[in-house]
N, C-alpha and C positions, 0 to 999 in steps of 0.2 A: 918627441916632445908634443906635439901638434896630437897624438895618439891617446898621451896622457891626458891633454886636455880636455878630448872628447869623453873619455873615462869620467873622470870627474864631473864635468855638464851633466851628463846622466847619470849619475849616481846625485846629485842635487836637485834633478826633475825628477826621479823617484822617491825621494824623500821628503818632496812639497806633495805628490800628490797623497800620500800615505798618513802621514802625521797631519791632527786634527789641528786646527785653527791658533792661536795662543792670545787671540783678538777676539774681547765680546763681540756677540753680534750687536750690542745694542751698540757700540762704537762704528759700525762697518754698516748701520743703517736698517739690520735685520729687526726680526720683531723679536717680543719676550715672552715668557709665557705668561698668561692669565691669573697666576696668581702670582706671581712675582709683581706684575705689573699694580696690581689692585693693591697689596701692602705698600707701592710706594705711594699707592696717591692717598691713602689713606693716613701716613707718612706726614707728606706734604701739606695735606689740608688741616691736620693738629700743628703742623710749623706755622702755616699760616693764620690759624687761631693765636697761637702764639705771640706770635711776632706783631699781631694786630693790637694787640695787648685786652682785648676783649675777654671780660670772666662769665663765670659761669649763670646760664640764663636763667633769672628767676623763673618759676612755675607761678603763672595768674588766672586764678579761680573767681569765677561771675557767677553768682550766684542770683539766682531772681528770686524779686520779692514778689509775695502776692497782693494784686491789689487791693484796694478796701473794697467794699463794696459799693458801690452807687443808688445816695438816698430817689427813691420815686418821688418827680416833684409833682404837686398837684397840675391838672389840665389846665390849658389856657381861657379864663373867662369864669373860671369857680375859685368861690373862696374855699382854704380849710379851714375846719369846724373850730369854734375856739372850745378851748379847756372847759368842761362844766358849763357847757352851754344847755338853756332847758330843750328838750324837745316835748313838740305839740304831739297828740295823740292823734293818730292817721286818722282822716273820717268822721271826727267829734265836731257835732254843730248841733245843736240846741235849737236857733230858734225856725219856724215854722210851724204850717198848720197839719195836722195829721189826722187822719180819716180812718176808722176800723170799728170795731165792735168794742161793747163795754157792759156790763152787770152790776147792777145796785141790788147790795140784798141788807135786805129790814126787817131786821126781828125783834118782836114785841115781846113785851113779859106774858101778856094774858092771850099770843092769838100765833095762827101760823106764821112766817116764814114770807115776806112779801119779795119777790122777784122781780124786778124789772130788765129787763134784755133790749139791746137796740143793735143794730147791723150797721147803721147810718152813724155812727157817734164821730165826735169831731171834737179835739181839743187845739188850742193855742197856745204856742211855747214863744215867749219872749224873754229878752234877755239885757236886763237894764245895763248890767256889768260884768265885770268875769266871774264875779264871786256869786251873784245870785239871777234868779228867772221868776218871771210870771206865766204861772200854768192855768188856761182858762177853758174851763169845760162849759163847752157852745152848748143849747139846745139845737138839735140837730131839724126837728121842724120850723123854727122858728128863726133861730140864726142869733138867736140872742145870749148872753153870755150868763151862764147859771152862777159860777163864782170865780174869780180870781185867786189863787192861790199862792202865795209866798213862797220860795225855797232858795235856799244855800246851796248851790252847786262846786262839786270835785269832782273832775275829770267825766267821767260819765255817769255819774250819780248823784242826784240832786235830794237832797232835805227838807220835807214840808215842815215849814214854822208849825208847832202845837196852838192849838187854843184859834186858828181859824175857824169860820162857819161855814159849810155848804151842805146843799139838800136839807132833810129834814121836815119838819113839820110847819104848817103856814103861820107865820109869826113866831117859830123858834127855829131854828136853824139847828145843827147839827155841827157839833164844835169836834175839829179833830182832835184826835190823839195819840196820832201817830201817821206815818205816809212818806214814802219817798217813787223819786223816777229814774228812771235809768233808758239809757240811749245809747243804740247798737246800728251806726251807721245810717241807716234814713226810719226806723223802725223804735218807737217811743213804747216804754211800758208804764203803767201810773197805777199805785195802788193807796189806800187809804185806810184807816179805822174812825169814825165819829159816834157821838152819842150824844143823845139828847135828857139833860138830868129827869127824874123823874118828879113829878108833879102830883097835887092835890088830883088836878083834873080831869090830867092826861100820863095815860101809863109810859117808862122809860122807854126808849128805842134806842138801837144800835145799828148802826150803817156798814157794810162794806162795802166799796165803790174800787171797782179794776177795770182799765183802760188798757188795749195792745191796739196799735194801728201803724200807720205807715206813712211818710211823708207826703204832702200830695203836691 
């Protein structure tokens, strides 16, 4: 009896250690494999979306705007210009006295070509209003003023009134008929045409008188 028993013990310790397991290891504490393991958590974590009752996540697109541009505002302590505002011409001024050379030429009906020339010549620019000037050609030895001359001034050209007198013959004068000036920074240029009508007495004459100098 006691014989059989042993028989049996060992034939029951031969056959635990022979035949595999019938108990996961995951129950018995062992590990799992690596992808067994990873489907369950993958698994679990869709239960747990689930169960969370959480749906599916919008997609949110930002989009940037570009900005506008940023106007330049004028510097501190300057106006900006208004709309059609006039502007002055750089450099334009009129009056003063101006010092250079000058040529009278006089031609007769019956005789040459009379030339006068001076280095020393000196005229007078004044300026009553914006619209016109007084041009006076100095004698330059003397200091005295030979004629005052009218003109209409725009921007840097000036219009001698017709029908003035200057130079000429003693006790006729020499009436223009035609003449303007023009001014280029401190630098005055002055031309003329006059004529003196012809006479019982005295034969006709005709003037040309040009002025270039420089401010002084």
């Amino acid at each position: 009896m006691r014989a059989r028993t042993l028989w049996l013990s060992g034939g029951l310790l031969f056959a635990c250690q022979t035949l595999p397991s019938a108990v996961p290891l995951a129950d018995t504490g062992g590990s799992m494999p690596s992808g067994v393991r990873a489907d369950r958590d993958r698994r679990a974590a869709a239960d747990d979306d689930a169960d969370s009752g959480a749906g599916p996540v919008d997609e949110v697109v930002v989009k940037a705007e570009t900005p506008k541009p940023v106007e330049a505002l004028p510097d501190a302590g300057t106006e900006a210009p208004l709309p059609n505002a006039p502007t002055s011409e750089a450099g334009l001024k009129w009056p003063g006295e101006f010092v250079g050379s000058d040529r009278l030429v006089r031609k007769f009906e019956d005789g040459p070509d009379d030339v006068q020339l001076d280095d020393k010549a000196r005229t007078r620019v004044e300026q009553p209003s914006s619209s016109s000037l007084v041009i006076s050609i100095v004698n330059s030895a003397s200091g005295d003023v030979i004629c005052a001359l009218r003109a209409s001034v725009s921007g840097n050209r000036a219009t001698l009134d017709a029908g003035q007198t200057c130079f000429g013959a003693e006790g006729a004068g020499a009436r223009i008929s035609e003449g303007h000036a023009t001014i280029d920074g401190d630098r005055l240029v002055l031309d003329f045409e006059s004529s003196i009508e012809e006479s019982d007495e005295e034969p006709g004459e005709h003037d040309s008188y040009h002025f270039d100098g420089t401010r002084r």
